[in-house]
Structures are given as structure tokens and as C-alpha cells.
C-alpha beads as a LAMMPS data file, in Angstrom:
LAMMPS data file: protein, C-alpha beads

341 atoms
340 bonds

1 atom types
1 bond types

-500.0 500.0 xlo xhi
-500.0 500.0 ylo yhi
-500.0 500.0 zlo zhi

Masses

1 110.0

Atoms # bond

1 1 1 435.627 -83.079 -179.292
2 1 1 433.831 -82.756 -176.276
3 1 1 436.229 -79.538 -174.652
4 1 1 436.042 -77.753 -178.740
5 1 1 432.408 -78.018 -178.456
6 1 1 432.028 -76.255 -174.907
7 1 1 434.787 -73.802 -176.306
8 1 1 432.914 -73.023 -178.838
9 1 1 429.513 -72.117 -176.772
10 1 1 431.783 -70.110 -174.025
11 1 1 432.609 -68.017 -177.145
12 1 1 429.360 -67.253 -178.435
13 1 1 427.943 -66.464 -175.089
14 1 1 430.642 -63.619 -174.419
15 1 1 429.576 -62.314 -177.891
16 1 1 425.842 -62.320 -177.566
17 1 1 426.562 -60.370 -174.103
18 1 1 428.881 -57.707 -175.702
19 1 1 426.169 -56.908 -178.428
20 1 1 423.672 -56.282 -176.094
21 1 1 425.716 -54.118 -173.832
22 1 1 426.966 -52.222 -177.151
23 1 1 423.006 -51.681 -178.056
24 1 1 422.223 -50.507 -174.871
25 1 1 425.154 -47.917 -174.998
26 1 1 423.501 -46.342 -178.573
27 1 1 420.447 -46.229 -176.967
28 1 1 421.097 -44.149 -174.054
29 1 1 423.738 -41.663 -176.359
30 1 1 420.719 -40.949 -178.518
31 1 1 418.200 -40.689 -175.657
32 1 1 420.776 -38.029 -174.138
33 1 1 421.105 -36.476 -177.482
34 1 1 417.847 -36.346 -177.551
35 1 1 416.794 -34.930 -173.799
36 1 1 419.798 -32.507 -174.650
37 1 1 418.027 -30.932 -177.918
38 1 1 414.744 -30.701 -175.810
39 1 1 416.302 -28.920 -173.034
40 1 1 417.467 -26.178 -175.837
41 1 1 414.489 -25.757 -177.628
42 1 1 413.036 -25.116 -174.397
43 1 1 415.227 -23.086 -173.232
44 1 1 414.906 -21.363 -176.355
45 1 1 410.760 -20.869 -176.310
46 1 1 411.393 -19.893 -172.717
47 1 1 413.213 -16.577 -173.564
48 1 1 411.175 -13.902 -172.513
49 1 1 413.511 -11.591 -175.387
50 1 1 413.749 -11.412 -178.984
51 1 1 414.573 -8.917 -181.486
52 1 1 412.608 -7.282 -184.830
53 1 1 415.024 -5.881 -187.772
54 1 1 414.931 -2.583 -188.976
55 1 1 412.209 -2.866 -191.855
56 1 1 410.296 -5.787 -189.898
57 1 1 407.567 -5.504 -187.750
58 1 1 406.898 -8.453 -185.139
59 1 1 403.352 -9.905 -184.771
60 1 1 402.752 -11.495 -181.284
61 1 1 400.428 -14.026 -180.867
62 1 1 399.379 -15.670 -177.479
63 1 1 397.938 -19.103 -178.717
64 1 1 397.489 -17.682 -182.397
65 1 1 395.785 -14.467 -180.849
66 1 1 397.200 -10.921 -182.124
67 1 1 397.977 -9.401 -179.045
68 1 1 400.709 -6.761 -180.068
69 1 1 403.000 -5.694 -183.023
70 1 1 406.622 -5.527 -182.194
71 1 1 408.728 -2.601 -183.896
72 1 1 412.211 -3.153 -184.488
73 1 1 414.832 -3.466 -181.785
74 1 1 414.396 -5.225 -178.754
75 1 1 411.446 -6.593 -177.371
76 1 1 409.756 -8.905 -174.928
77 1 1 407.232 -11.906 -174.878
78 1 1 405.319 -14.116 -172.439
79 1 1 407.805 -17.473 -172.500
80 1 1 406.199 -20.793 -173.696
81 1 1 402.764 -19.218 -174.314
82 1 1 403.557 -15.936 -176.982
83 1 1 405.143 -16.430 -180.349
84 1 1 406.562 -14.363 -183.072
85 1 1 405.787 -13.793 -186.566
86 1 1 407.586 -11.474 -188.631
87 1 1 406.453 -9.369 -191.477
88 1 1 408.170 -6.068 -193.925
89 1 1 407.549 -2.698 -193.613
90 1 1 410.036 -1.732 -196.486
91 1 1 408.998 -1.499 -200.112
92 1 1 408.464 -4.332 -201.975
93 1 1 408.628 -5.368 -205.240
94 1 1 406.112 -8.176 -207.219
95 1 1 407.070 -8.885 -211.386
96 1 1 404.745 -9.563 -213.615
97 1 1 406.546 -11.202 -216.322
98 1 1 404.534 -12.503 -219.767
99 1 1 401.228 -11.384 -218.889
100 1 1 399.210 -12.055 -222.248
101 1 1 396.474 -9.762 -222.537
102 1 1 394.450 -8.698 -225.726
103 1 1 394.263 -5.224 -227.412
104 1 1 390.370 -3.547 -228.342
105 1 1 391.633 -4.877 -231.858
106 1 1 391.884 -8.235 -231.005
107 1 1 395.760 -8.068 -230.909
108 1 1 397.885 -10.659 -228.908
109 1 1 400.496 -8.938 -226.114
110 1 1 402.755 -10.460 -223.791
111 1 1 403.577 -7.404 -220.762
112 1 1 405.629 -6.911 -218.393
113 1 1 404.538 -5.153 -215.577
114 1 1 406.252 -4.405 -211.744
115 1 1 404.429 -3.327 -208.670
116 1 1 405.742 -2.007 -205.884
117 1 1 404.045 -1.620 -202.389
118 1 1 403.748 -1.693 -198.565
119 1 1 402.252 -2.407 -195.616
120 1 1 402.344 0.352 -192.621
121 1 1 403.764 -0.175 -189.561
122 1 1 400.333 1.281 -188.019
123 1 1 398.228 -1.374 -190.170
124 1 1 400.087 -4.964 -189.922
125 1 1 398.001 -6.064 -187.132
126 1 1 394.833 -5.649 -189.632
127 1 1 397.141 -6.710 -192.665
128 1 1 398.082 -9.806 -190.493
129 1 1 394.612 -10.940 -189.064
130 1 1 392.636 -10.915 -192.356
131 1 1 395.354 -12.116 -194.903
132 1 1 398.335 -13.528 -192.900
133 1 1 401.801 -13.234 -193.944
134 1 1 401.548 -14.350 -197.276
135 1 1 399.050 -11.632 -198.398
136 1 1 400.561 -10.494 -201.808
137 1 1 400.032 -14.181 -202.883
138 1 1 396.608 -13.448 -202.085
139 1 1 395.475 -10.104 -202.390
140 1 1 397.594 -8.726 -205.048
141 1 1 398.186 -11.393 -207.904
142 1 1 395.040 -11.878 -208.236
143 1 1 394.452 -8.163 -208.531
144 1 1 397.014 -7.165 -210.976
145 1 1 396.689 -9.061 -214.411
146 1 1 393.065 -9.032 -213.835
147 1 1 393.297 -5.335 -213.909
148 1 1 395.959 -4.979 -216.163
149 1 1 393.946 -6.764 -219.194
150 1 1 391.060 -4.717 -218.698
151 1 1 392.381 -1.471 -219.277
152 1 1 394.747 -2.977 -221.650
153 1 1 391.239 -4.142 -223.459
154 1 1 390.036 -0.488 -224.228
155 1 1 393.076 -0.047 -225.884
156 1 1 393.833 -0.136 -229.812
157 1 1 396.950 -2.031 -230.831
158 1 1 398.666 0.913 -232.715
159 1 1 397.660 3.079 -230.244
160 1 1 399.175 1.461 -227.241
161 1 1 402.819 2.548 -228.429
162 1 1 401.815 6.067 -228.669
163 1 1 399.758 6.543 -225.350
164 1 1 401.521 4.186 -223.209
165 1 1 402.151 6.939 -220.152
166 1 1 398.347 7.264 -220.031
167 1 1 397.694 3.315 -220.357
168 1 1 400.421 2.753 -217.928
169 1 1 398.889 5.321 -215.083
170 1 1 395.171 4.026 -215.881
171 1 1 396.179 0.442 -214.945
172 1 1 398.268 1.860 -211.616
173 1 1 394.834 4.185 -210.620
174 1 1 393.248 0.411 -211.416
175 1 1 395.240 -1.787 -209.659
176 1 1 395.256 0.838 -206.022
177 1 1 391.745 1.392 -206.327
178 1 1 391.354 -2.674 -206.167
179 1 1 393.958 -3.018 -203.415
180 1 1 392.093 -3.760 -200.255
181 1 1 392.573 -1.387 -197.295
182 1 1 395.887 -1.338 -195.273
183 1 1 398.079 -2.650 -198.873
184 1 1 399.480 0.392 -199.986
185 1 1 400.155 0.383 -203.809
186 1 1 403.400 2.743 -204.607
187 1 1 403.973 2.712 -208.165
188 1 1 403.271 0.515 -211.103
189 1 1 406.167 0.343 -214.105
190 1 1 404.894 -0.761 -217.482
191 1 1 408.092 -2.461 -218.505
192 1 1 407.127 -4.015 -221.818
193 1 1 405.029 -5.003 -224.290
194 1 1 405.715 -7.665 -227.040
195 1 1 402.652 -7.825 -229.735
196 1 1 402.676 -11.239 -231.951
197 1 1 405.228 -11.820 -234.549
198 1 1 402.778 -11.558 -237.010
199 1 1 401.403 -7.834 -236.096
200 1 1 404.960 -6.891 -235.237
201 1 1 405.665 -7.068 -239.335
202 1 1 402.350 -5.962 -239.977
203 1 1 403.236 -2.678 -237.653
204 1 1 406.979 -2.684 -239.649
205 1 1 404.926 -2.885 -242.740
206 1 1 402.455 0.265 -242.015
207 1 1 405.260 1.868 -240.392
208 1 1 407.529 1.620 -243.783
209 1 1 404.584 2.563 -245.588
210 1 1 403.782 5.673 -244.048
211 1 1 407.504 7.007 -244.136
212 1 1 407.389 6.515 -248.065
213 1 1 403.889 8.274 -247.590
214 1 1 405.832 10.713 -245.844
215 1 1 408.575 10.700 -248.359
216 1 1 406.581 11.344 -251.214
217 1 1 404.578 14.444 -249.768
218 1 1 408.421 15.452 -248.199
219 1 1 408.896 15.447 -252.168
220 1 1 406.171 16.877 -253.751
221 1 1 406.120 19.862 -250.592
222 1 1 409.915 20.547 -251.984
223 1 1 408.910 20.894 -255.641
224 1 1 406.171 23.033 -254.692
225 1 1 408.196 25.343 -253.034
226 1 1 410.848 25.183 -255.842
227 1 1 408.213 25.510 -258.129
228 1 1 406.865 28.248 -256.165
229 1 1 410.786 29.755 -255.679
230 1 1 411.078 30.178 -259.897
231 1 1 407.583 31.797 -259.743
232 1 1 408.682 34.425 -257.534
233 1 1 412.903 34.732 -259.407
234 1 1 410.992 35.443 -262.645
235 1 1 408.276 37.918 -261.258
236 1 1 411.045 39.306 -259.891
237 1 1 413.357 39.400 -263.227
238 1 1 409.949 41.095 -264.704
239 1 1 409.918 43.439 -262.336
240 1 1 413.510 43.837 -262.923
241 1 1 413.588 44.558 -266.896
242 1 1 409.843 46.839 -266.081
243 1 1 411.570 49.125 -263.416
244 1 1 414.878 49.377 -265.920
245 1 1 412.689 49.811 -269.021
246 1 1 410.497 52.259 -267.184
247 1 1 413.263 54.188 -266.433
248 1 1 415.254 53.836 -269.507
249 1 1 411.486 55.412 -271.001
250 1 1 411.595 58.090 -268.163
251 1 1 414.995 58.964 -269.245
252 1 1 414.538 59.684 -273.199
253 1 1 411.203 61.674 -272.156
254 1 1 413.331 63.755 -270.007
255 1 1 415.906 64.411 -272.199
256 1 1 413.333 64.814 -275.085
257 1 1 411.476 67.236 -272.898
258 1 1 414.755 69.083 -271.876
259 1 1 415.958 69.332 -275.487
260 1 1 412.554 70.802 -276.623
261 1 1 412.919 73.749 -273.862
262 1 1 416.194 74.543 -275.524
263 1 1 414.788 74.111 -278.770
264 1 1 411.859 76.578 -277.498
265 1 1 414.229 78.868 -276.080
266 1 1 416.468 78.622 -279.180
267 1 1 413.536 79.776 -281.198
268 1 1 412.398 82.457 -278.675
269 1 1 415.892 83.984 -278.715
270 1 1 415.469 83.763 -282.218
271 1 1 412.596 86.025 -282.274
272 1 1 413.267 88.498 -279.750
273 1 1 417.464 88.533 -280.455
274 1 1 417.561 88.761 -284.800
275 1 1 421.496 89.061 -284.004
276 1 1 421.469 85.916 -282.313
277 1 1 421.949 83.751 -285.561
278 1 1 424.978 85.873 -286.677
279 1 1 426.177 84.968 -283.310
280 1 1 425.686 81.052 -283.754
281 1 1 427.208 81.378 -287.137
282 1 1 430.167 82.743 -285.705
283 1 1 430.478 80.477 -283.123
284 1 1 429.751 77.250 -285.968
285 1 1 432.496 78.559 -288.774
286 1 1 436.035 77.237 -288.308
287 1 1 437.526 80.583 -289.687
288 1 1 438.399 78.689 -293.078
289 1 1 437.117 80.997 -296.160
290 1 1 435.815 78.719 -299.192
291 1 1 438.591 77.758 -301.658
292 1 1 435.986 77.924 -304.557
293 1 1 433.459 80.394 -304.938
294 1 1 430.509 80.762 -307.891
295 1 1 429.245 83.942 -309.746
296 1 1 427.239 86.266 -307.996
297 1 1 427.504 84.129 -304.517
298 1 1 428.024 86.552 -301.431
299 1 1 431.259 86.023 -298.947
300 1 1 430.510 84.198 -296.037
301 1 1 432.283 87.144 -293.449
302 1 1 430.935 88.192 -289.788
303 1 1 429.722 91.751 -289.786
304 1 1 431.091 93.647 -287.232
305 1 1 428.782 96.641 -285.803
306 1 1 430.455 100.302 -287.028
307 1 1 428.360 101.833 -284.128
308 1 1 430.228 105.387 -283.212
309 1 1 434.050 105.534 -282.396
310 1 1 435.532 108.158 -280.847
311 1 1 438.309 109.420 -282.878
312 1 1 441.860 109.113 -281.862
313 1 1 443.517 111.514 -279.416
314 1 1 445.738 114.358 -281.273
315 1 1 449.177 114.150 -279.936
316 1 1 450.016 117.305 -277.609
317 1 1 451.686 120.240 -279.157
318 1 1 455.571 120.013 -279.174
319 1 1 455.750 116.646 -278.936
320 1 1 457.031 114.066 -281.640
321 1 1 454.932 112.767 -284.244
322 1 1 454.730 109.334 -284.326
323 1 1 455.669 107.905 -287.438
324 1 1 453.104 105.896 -289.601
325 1 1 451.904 102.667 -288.310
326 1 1 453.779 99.512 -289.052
327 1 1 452.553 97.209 -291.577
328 1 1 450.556 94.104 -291.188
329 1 1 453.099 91.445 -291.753
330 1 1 452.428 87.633 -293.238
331 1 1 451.619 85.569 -290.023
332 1 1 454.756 84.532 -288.233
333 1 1 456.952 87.137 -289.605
334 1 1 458.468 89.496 -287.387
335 1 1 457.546 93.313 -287.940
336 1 1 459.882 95.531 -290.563
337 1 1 462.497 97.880 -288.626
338 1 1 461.856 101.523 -288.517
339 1 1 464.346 103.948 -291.075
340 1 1 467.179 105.422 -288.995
341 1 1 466.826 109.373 -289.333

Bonds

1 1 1 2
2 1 2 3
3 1 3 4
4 1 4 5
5 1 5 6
6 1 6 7
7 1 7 8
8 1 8 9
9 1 9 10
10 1 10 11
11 1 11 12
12 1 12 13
13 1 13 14
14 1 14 15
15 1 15 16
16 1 16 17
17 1 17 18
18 1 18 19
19 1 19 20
20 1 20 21
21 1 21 22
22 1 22 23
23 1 23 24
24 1 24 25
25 1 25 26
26 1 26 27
27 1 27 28
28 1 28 29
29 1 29 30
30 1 30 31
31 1 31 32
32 1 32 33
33 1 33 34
34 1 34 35
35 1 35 36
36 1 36 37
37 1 37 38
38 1 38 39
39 1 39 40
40 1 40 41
41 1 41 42
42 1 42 43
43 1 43 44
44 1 44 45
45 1 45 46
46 1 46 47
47 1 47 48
48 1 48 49
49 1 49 50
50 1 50 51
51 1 51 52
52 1 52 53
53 1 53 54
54 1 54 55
55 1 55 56
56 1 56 57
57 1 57 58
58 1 58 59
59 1 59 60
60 1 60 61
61 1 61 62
62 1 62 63
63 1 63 64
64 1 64 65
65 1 65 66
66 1 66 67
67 1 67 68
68 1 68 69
69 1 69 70
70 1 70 71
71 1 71 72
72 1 72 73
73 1 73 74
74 1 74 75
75 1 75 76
76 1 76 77
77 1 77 78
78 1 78 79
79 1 79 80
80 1 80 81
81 1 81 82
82 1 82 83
83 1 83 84
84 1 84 85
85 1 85 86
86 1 86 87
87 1 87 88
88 1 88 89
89 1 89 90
90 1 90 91
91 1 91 92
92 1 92 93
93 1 93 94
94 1 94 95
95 1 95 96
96 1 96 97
97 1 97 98
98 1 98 99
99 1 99 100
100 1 100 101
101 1 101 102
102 1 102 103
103 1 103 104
104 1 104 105
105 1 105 106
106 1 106 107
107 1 107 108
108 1 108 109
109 1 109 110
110 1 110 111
111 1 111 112
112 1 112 113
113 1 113 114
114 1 114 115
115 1 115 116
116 1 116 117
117 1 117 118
118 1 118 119
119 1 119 120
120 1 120 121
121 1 121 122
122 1 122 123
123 1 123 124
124 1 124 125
125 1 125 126
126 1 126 127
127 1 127 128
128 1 128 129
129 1 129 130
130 1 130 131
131 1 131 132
132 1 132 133
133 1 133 134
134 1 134 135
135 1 135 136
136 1 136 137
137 1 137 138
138 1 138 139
139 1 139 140
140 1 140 141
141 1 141 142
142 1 142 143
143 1 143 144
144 1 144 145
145 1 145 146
146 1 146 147
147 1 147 148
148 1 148 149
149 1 149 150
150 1 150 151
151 1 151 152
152 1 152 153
153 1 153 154
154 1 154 155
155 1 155 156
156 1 156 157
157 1 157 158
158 1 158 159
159 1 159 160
160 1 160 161
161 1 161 162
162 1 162 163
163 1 163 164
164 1 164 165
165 1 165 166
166 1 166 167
167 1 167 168
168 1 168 169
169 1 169 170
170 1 170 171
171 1 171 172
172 1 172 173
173 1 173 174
174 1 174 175
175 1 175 176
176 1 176 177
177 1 177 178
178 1 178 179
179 1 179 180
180 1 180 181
181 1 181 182
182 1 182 183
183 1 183 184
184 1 184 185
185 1 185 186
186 1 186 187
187 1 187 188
188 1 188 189
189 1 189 190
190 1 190 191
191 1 191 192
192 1 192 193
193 1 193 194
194 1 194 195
195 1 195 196
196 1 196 197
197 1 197 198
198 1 198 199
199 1 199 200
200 1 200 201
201 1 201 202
202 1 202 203
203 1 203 204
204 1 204 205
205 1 205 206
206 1 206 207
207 1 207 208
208 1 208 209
209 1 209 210
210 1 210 211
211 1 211 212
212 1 212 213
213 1 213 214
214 1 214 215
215 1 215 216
216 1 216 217
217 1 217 218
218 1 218 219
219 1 219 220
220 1 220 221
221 1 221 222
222 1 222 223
223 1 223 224
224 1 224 225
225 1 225 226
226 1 226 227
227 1 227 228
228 1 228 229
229 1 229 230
230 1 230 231
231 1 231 232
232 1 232 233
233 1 233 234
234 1 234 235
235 1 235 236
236 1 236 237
237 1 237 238
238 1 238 239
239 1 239 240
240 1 240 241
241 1 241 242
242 1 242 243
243 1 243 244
244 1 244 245
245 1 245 246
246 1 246 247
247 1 247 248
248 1 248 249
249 1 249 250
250 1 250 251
251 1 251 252
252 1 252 253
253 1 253 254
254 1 254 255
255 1 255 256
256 1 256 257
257 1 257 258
258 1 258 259
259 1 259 260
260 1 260 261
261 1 261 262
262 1 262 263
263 1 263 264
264 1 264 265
265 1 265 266
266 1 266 267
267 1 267 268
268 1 268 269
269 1 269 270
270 1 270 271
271 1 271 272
272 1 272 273
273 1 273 274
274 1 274 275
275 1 275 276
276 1 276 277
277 1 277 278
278 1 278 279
279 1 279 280
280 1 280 281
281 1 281 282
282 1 282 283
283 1 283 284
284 1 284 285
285 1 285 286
286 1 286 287
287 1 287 288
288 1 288 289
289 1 289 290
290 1 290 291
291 1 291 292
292 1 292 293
293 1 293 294
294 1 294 295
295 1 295 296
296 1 296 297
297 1 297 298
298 1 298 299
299 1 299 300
300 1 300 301
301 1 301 302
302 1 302 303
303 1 303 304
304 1 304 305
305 1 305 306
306 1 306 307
307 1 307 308
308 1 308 309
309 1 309 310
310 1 310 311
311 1 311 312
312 1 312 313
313 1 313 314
314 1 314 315
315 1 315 316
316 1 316 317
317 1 317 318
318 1 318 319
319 1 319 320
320 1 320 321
321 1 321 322
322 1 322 323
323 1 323 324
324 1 324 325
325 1 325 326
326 1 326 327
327 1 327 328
328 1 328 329
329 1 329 330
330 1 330 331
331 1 331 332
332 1 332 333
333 1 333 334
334 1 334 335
335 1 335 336
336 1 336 337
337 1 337 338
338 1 338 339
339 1 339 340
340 1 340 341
């Protein structure tokens, strides 16, 4: 019993001295671990070198004191005592989104609104020293909405729509005349605007409205000039049957006029020409004599002036007398042949 006992004690020694050597071991890895991390960020801090993206400007600060800005590429610093602080040159951008602002109306608007700006290479030493490197945090949110709801203010709802390039370069002028020195404002984009459900059916309503408004004058502006389209056929048909019966009126005066000169020239002829009405009978009778004839009545006939006729030549002496002159035959029949001597 006596030999387990010391056994068991020998054991427990050699443990209790392995534990401690094993928790000395950990202690000196991590102190090395430790010393070696040291070394490197020392080693680090102690480069006199570092390097400023394109885009980036470097502030250097000698115990927190601006003492030059970096541009990009490489560039040098006082080890241990300078450090770096980096800051954009490019164009940024800063969204507005849900900006609830109310119209002159009283009219509930959620906007959406995007800025975009800049600092200058030439002015982040100033930029840096008043405002540090989180200046749009603190120069230009505070700016914007403020600005942006109180030239959204002057503003009727139903106006808004209509004028929104003017609204949206009155709250850019706003916003860069507000922008402290050195924070160059770019451009502002008016995104959106979303009015309240409400005034967004009361818009649809007026908006439906006025196109039947429209409608109906589209209408009545169509009959008119229909209406006014049958005014002017007819006045022209009028015209029409005036012109045609003007003429046609023209026309029988003419003729009535030209058919009294002949009438008037008739008579004269008349007058001065007595054998001018034998000559229109002659011209008027068909040559058929009057199958029935009463007492006393005269024969229609022409009469022919006798005036004087020379009488007929006397045949020359010696020669042959002509025989007498054949007889008038019936019409048709061919004339009698002369006696053989």
C-alpha cells in the first residue's frame, strides 16, 4: 500500500511539471507573435513612401497638423511622425431618396432628388481643415432637403408637373448658392415626385375631366365648322342656280333683241324693197297650185318682170331654117322625133 501510494505522488508530480512547462511554451509563442506584429507595424509607420490613387488626393498631417496635400502617384512622408489621410477629387454622387416636402397648396410629395459634386484638388487642404473627411455628411445633407422644400413650397401642386425644368434648376441655383466655399455643386437631377394617393386620383379626376371638357368643345368646334361647311355648299348652290338663271335671262334677251333687229330689218326692207314680199312668197310656196278654188278668187302665181327682151337673132341668109320648136312634153316623157323630109 505503502509503494502504490508513493507511485501515485511520483505521478502527479511529473504532471504538475509538464503543465507548467507547456504554459510557459504558449506564453512565449504569443509574446513572439506579438513582438513580431509590432516590429511590422513599425516597420510599416516607418516607411518614408506611400502612394495616392488617381482621383485621391493625400492630406499629410504631422501630429494632426496639415502640412501638405499629396497628388496621386508616389510620394513621401516624415516616418513615425507624418500620417496620411485620403480624400476624392472625382465626382461624386449623394441620393436623396423620399424627401417629403409640401406644395404652396398644402399638397403632400415624396422626391427624389441626386446631387452631384466635388472638391478641387487646389482646395482639399481648406475642405479638410474646416470639415474633415466626412464633409458631405456635414455640409451638404443638411443643405439639400432644407433647400429643396423651400422652393418646392412656392410651388402649386398642379403646377409642379408642368414647370418642373424651372423648379428643378431653382432648387440646383439653391442648393450651390448654400454650398460653403471650396464644395463645388455640379448638377442637381430632380428624379421624382410622388404626390399622395389621394391627390393622385384627385389629379386623374381633373385630368379626365378636362379631356371630356376638351372633348365636348373638340365636338361642338366640328359641328360649327360643318355647320359653317353647309352654309357656304348652299351659298354656293345659290350662286350656282343665280349665275345659270342670269344667264339663261341674258340669253332669251339676246336672242329677243337679235330677233327684233331682223324683225326691224324685215320691216325696213319692207318699206324701201315693195318686191321684197313677192320674193318671200316665192321662197314660202311649195310650187303646189290649190286643188279647189272659189268664184272670183285670184291664182296664187309669181309674176315674172316682162322688162325689155331683145328679140331673137334672124338666121343668116342661105342657111337652113330651123324647123318649129319642139313641143313641151308631159314631165318625164321623152321629146317627139322630128318628120323625115
Amino acid at each position: 500500500m505503502r509503494r502504490r501510494g508513493s507511485w501515485e505522488a511520483t505521478m502527479a508530480q511529473m504532471d504538475s511539471g509538464q503543465s507548467k512547462r507547456f504554459s510557459v511554451g504558449r506564453v512565449v509563442a504569443w509574446t513572439v507573435a506579438g513582438l513580431a506584429v509590432l516590429l511590422l507595424a513599425i516597420a510599416f509607420s516607418a516607411s518614408p513612401f506611400f502612394t495616392v490613387e488617381q482621383g485621391e488626393a493625400g492630406v499629410v498631417l504631422r501630429f494632426g497638423k496639415v502640412v501638405n496635400v499629396a497628388s496621386p502617384g508616389l510620394n513621401t512622408k516624415v516616418p513615425v511622425m507624418d500620417r496620411v489621410q485620403y480624400m476624392s477629387t472625382r465626382i461624386e454622387k449623394r441620393v436623396y431618396d423620399k424627401v417629403v416636402s409640401y406644395s404652396r397648396d398644402v399638397q403632400e410629395a415624396s422626391i427624389r432628388l441626386s446631387v452631384n459634386y466635388h472638391v478641387p484638388f487646389d482646395k482639399i487642404d481648406e475642405v479638410y481643415s474646416r470639415y474633415g473627411v466626412n464633409y458631405p455628411e456635414r455640409v451638404i445633407d443638411p443643405v439639400v432637403p432644407d433647400r429643396l422644400k423651400k422652393v418646392f413650397g412656392q410651388y402649386q401642386a398642379q403646377t409642379v408637373v408642368s414647370d418642373r425644368v424651372k423648379l428643378g434648376q431653382q432648387i440646383e441655383d439653391a442648393i450651390k448658392a448654400s454650398v460653403p466655399d471650396g464644395i463645388v455643386v455640379d448638377s442637381v437631377q430632380f428624379e421624382n415626385i410622388d404626390f399622395s394617393a389621394n391627390y393622385t386620383k384627385a389629379i386623374e379626376a381633373a385630368a379626365q375631366a378636362e379631356a371630356e371638357v376638351r372633348k365636348s368643345r373638340y365636338e361642338l368646334e366640328r359641328e360649327r365648322v360643318e355647320s359653317e361647311k353647309r352654309v357656304v355648299q348652299a351659298q354656293a348652290q345659290a350662286q350656282q342656280i343665280r349665275e345659270r338663271a342670269q344667264a339663261e335671262a341674258d340669253s332669251i334677251r339676246l336672242r329677243g333683241e337679235a330677233e327684233a333687229r331682223a324683225i326691224a330689218a324685215k320691216a325696213r326692207s319692207f318699206i324701201d324693197n315693195p318686191a321684197y314680199a313677192n320674193l318671200i312668197a316665192v321662197e314660202r310656196w311649195n310650187g303646189v297650185l290649190p286643188h279647189t278654188m272659189l268664184p272670183g278668187s285670184a291664182l296664187p302665181f309669181v309674176p315674172v318682170p316682162l322688162g325689155d327682151t331683145e328679140p331673137a337673132a334672124k338666121p343668116a341668109a342661105g342657111s337652113r331654117a330651123a324647123g318649129p320648136a319642139p313641143a313641151p312634153t308631159s314631165a318625164g316623157a321623152p321629146p317627139a322625133p322630128r318628120p323625115v323630109q
